[in-house]
N, C-alpha and C positions, 0 to 999 in steps of 0.2 A: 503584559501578555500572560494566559493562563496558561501553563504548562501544562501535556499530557498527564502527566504523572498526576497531578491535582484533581483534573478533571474527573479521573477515575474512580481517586480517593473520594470526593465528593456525591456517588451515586448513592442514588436513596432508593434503599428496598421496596416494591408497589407490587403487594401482591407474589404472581410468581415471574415478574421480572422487576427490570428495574427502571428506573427516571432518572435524568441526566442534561446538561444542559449544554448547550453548542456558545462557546465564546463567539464573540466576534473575529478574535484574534483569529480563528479557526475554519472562516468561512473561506469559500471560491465561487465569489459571487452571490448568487442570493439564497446559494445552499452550503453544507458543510463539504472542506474537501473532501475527498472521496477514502481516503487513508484515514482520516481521521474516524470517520462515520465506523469503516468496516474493523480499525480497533476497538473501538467501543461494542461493537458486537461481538468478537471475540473475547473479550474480556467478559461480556456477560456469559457467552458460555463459558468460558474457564471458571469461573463464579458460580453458576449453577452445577455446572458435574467437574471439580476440583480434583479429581482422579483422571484425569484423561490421559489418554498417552500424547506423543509428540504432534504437532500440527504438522499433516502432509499437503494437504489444499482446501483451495477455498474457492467458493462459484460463491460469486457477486452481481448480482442486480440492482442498478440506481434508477429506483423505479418512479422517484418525484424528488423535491429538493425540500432538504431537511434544516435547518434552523429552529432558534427558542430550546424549549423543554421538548425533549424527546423522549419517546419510552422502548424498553428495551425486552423484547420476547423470546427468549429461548425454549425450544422445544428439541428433545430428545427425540429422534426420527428410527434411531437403528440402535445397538452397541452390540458386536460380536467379540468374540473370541480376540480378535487380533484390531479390529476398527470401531470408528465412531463416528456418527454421522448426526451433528449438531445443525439446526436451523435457527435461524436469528433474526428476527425483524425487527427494526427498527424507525418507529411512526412519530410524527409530532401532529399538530393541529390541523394540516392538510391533508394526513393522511398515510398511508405506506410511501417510506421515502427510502429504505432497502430491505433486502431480502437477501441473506450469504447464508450458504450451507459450509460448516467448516467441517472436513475429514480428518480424523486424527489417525494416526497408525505405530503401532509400536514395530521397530525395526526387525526383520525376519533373516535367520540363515539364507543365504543365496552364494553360489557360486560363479552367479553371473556380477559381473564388475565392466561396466562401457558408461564411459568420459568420452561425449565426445565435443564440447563445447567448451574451449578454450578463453582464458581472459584478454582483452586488449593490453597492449604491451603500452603500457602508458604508467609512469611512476605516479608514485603513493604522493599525496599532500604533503609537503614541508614546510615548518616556520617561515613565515614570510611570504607563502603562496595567497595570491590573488583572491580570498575565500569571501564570497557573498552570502547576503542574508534573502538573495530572489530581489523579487521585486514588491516597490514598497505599496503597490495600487492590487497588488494581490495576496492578500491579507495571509492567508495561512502560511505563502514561503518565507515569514519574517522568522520561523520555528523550524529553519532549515540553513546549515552552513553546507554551499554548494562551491564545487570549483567543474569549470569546465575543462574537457580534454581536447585535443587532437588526435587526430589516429589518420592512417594515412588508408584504412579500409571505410572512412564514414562517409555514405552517400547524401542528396541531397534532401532525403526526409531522414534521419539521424539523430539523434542526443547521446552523447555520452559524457559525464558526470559522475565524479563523486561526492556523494550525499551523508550526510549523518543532521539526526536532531541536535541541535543547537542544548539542547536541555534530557538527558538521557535516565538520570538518577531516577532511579527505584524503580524502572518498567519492567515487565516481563521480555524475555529477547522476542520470543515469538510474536507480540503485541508492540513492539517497537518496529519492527522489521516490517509488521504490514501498513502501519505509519509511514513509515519512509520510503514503501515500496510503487503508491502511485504517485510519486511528486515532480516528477520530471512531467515539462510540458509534452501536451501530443505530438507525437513525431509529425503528421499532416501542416502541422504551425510553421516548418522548414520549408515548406514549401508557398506558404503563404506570403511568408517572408515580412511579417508582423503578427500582429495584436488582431484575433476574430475571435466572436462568439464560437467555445467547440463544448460538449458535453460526455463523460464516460455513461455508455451503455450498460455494458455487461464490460466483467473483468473475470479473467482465472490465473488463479495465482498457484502454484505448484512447489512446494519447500524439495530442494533437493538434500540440504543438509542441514542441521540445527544453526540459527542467524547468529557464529560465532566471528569477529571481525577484530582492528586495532582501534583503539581508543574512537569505536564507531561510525567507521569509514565504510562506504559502502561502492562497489563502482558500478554504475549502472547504466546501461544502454536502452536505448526504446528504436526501434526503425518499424517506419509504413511501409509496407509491402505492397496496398493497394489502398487507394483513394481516388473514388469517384460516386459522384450522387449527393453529396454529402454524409458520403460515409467513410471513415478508415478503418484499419484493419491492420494494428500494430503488433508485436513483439515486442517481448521486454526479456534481459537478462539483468542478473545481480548477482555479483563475485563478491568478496570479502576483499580485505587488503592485503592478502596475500595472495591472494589471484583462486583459491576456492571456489565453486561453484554452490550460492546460497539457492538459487530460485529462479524461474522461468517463467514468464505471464503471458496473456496472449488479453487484449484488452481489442472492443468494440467502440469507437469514439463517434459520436456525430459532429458534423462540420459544419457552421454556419456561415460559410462566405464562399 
């Protein structure tokens, strides 16, 4: 398998973005996962304006499916005083296969302070726990050591899991964490109760805090709130291993069954 870390290492400068190429290891299906694609975008902008302040969010569009050699466009949209508003597309031979605007924000005085999203009370991973590499007919979680949890609030469209890359060394934290941050199957798939064609729409992903964790742990939940049509319409949160609040998502999936 090719590790993220390599892949990155391996981009070749085109002009004013850059080329890159989608392992096999790295696909979901006949496109690239959807984590993997929108790190490689981030990464090119942190590449092209290497001053940025910290990642606050990111609006993602998976607007066709991306495999082969892909090329990578960033374009400076905004940059004030305080933010940064970076766009990123990313095409191969078919054509526009995403589009992420990433905001970056340097942290401000405020007197305002509200937490109100609490982690599930579920322990940290231990030597000897049950930890999986996903599944081996879906190529990119082979690049993922997952355990699943219990929680006695998890309904019947649910995931909660703790995630980390299986291969971590030399990533940016911010460029890792949005790797790892769509990798749980669609919450909609709980209720399927197997294996269907589903595909991510749109994603937004929100950094609450810098992606600091333990030896790479991440706990993270996705729940459907509504599915019908062949649409869902998830939530996703992502705590640290100390129960931290890293990030909030809110993802658009289509459903094929």
């Amino acid at each position: 398998m090719t590790h993220l870390a390599a892949v990155l290492a391996a981009l070749q400068s085109d002009g004013d973005g850059w080329r890159a190429g989608v392992p096999d290891s790295w696909l979901q299906g006949r496109t690239a996962y959807g984590g993997f694609s929108t790190a490689l975008a981030l990464h090119a902008a942190k590449l092209a304006h290497p001053d940025l302040p910290p990642l606050r969010s990111a609006l993602v569009a998976f607007v066709g499916p991306l495999a082969g050699e892909v090329r990578l466009s960033p374009m400076l949209l905004r940059r004030g005083r305080n933010a940064a508003f970076v766009r990123v597309d990313v095409a191969s031979e078919a054509g526009l296969g995403l589009t992420a605007t990433f905001v970056f924000m340097r942290a401000l005085e405020s007197a305002v302070h509200h937490v109100a999203a609490t982690a599930p009370a579920v322990a940290s991973p231990e030597p000897g726990d049950p930890i999986s590499r996903g599944l081996p007919q879906v190529a990119f979680t082979q690049h993922f050591e997952m355990l699943d949890c219990r929680d006695a609030t998890l309904g019947p469209a649910d995931w909660l899991r703790w995630v980390r890359l299986a291969e971590r060394d030399g990533l940016d934290p911010e460029v890792e964490l949005v790797a790892v941050a769509d990798c749980l199957p669609p919450a909609a798939l709980r209720l399927v109760g197997g294996h269907a064609p589903v595909s991510s729409m749109t994603w937004q992903l929100n950094l609450l805090a810098q992606p600091k964790t333990d030896q790479g742990w991440f706990l993270m939940r996705t729940t459907s709130d509504f599915t019908r049509a062949g649409t869902s319409s998830q939530n996703m949160a992502i705590w640290s291993a100390s129960g931290a609040p890293v990030a909030e998502q809110m993802q658009s999936v289509a459903l094929f069954a």
